[in-house]
C-alpha positions as CSV (number, residue, x, y, z in Angstrom):
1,X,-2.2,-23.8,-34.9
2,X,0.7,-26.1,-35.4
3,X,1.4,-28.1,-32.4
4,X,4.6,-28.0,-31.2
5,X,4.1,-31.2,-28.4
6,X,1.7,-34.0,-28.1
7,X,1.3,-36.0,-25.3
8,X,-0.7,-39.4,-25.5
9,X,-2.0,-41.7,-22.7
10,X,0.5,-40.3,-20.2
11,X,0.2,-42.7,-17.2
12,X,2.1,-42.8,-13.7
13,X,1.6,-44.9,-10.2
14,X,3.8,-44.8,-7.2
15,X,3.3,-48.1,-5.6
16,X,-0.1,-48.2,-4.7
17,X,-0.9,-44.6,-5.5
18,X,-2.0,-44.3,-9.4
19,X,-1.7,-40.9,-9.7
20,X,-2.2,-39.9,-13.7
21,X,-4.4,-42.2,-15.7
22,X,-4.4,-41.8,-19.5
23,X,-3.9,-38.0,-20.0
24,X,-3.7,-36.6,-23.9
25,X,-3.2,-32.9,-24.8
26,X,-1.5,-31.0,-27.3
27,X,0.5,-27.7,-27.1
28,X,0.2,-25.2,-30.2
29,X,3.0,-22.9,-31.1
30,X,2.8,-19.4,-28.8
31,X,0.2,-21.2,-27.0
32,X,-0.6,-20.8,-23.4
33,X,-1.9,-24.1,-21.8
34,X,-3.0,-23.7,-18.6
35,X,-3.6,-27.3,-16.8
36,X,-6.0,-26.8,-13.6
37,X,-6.3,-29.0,-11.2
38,X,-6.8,-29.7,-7.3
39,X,-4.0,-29.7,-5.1
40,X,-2.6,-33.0,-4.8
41,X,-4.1,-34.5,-8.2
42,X,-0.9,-34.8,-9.6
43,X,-0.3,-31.7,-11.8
44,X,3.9,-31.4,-10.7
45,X,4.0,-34.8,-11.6
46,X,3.1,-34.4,-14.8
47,X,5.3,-31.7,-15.6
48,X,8.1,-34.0,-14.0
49,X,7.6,-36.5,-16.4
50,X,7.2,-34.1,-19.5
51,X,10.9,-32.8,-18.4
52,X,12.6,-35.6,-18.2
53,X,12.6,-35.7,-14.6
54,X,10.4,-38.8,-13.7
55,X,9.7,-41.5,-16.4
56,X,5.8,-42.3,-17.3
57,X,4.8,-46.0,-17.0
58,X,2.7,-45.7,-19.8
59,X,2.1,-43.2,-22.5
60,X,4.4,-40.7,-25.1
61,X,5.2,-37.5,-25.8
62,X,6.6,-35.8,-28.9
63,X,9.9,-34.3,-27.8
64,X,11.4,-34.2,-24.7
65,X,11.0,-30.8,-22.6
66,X,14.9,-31.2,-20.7
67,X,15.6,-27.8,-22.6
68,X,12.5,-25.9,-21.8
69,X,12.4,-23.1,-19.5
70,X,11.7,-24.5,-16.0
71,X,10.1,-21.9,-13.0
72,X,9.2,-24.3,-10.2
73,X,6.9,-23.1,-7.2
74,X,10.1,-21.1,-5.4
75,X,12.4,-18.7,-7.6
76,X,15.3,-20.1,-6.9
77,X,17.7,-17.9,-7.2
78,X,21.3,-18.0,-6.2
79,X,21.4,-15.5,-3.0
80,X,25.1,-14.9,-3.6
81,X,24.6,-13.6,-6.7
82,X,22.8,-10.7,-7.9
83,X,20.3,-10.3,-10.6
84,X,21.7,-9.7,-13.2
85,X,24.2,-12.6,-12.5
86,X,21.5,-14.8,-11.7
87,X,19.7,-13.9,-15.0
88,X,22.6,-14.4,-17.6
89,X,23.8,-18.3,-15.7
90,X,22.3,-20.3,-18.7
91,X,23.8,-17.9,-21.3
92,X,27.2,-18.3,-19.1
93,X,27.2,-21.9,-19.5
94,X,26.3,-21.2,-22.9
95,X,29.4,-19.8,-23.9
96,X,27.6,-16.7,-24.7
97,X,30.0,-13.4,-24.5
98,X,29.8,-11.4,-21.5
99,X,29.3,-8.4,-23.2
100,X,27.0,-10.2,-25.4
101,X,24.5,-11.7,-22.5
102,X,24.4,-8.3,-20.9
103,X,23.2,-6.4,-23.9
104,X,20.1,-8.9,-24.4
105,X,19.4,-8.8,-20.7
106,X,19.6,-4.8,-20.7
107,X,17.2,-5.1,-23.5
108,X,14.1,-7.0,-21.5
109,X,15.1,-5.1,-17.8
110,X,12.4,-2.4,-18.3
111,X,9.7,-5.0,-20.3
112,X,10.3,-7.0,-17.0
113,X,9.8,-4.2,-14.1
114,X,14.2,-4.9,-13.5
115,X,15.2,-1.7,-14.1
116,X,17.4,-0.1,-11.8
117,X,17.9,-3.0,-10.1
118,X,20.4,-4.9,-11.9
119,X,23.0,-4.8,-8.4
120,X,20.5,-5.9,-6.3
121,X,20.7,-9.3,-4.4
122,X,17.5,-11.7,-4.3
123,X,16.9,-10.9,-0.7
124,X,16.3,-7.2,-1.8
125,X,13.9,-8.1,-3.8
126,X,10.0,-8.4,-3.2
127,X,8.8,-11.8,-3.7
128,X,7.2,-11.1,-7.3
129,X,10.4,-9.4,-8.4
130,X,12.5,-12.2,-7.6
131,X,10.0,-14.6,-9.8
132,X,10.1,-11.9,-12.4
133,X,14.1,-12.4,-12.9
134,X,13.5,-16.4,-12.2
135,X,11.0,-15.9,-15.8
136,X,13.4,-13.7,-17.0
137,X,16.4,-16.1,-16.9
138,X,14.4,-19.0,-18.2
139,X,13.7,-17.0,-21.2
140,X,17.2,-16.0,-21.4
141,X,18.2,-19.4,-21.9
142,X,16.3,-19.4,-25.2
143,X,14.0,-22.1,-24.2
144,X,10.6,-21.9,-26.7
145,X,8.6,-23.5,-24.0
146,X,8.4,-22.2,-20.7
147,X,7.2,-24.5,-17.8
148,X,6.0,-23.1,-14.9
149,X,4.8,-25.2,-11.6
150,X,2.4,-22.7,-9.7
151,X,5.3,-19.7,-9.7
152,X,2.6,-17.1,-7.9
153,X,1.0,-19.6,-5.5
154,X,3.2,-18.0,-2.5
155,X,2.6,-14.4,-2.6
156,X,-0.4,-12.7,-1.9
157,X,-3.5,-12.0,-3.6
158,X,-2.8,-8.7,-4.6
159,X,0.8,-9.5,-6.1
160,X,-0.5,-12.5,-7.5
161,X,-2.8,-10.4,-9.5
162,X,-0.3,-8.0,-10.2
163,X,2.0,-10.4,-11.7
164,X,-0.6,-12.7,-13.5
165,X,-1.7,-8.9,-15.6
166,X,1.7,-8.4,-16.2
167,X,2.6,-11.6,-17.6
168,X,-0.5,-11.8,-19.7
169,X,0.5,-8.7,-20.8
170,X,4.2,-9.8,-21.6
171,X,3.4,-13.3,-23.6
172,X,1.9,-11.0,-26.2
173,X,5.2,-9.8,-27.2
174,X,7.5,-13.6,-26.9
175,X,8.3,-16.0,-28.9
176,X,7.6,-19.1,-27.1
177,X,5.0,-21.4,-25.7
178,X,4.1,-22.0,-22.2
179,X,2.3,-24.5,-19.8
180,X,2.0,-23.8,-16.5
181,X,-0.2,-25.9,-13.6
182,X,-2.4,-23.9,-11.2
183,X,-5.8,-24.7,-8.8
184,X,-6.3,-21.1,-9.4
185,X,-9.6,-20.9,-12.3
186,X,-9.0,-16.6,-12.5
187,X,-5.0,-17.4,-13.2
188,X,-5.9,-19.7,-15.9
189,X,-8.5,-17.4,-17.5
190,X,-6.2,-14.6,-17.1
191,X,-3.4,-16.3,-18.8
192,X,-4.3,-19.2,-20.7
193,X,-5.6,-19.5,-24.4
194,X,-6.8,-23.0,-23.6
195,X,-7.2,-24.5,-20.1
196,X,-7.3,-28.6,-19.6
197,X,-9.2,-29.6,-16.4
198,X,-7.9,-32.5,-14.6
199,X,-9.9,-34.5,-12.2
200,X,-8.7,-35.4,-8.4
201,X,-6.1,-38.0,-8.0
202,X,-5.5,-40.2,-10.7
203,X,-5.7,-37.6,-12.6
204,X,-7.9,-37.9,-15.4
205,X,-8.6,-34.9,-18.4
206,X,-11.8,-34.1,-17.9
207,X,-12.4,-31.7,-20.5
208,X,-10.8,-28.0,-21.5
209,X,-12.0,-25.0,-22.3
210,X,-11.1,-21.6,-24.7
211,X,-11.5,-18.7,-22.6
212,X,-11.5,-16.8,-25.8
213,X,-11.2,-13.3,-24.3
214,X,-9.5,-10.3,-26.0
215,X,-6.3,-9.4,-23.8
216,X,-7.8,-6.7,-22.1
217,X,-11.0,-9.0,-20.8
218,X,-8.6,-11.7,-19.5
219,X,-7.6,-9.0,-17.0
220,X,-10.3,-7.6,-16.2
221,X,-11.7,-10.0,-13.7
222,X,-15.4,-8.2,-13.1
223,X,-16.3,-8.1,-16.7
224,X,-19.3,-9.9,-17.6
225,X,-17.1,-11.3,-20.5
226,X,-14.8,-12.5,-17.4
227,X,-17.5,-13.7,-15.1
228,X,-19.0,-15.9,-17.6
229,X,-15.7,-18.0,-18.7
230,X,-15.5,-18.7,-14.9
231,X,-18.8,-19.8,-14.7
232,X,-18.5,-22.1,-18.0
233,X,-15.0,-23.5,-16.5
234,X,-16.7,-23.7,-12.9
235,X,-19.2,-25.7,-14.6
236,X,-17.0,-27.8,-16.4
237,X,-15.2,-28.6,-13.4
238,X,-18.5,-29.7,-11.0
239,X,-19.4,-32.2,-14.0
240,X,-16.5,-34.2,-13.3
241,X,-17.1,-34.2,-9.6
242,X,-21.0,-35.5,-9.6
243,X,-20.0,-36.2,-5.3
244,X,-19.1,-32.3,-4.9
């Protein structure tokens, strides 16, 4: 698989606090890179740094990310607005044609559980509806990378589920890449093709793993398929934290 990013000795202190220490990884075209971590290890920085927001002390990366598609922790969405006004704001600023931007949002409403609900305002939404038309917009922009910062850490455990099948589901069928940071291990398994395992603050790489599960395993949590890539990334994760 042809990478599309590299990342090399990526390094980053605030002050006293060294927060990422030497971390390399790669990103394959279509890929889905899940990077799993402990709260607080420095996971948002790193995305931070890989879009242009924060600069790395040390370190490089192949291309900069300040076009990808961004969906940070909260939707945000503009309350004013209603979805389908939220969803077609890059393609506005684009230049795109009205008429234009509405025809390709039409065409992913139903793909993305919208349907119907075009008129609606953010706070008529549920919560995984309004990150559904946050994804949506991102991909509207035409980004080929998406970027997402923990976007289903909020909502409960049944939704989160919910939305993690769904999206598993609904990679399948884009054409883009995506990395996205979670603490969750079933999240990653459900929605990664490789996961990299970062240790607690600095964060260091401590290894990664291939789920390699067929998409109907990677949602079907039970499975003995399932149950051992937890148990291999569970593993994985305890050898880097010989104190635990």
């Amino acid at each position: 698989m042809p990478s599309i990013l590299e990342a090399h000795g990526l390094s980053k202190r605030f002050g006293d606090l060294n927060v990422l220490d030497d971390v390399t990884f790669t990103l394959g075209e279509r890929e889905c890179l899940a990077i799993l971590g402990p709260s607080g290890c420095g996971k948002t920085t790193l995305l931070r740094i890989l879009l242009g927001l924060e600069p790395a002390d040390r370190g490089s990366f192949s291309r900069p990310l300040d076009r990808a598609g961004y969906l940070p922790q909260g939707s945000l969405l503009l309350p004013w607005k209603r979805v389908i006004e939220n969803i077609e704001l890059p393609m506005q600023i684009q230049g795109v044609d009205r008429n234009q931007r509405r025809a390709r949002i039409r065409s992913h409403l139903a793909t993305f559980g919208l349907e119907g609900f075009e008129t609606a305002y953010p706070h008529e939404l549920s919560g995984g509806m309004q990150q559904r038309v946050a994804l949506l917009r991102a991909i509207m922009a035409g980004a080929t990378i998406l970027i997402l910062d923990e976007p289903f850490g909020a909502l409960d455990t049944v939704t989160r589920h919910r939305l993690q099948d769904w999206l598993a589901g609904t990679l399948e069928h884009l054409a883009c890449a995506m990395i996205f940071v979670t603490h969750d291990l079933e999240e990653a398994i459900v929605l990664a093709h490789r996961i990299l395992v970062l240790s607690e603050r600095p964060a260091r790489l401590l290894g990664e793993q291939t789920p390699g599960l067929s998409p109907a395993l990677r949602i079907s949590r039970l499975s003995p398929e399932f149950l051992d890539a937890r148990l291999r990334l569970v593993n994985l994760i305890v050898s880097g934290f010989p104190h635990a």
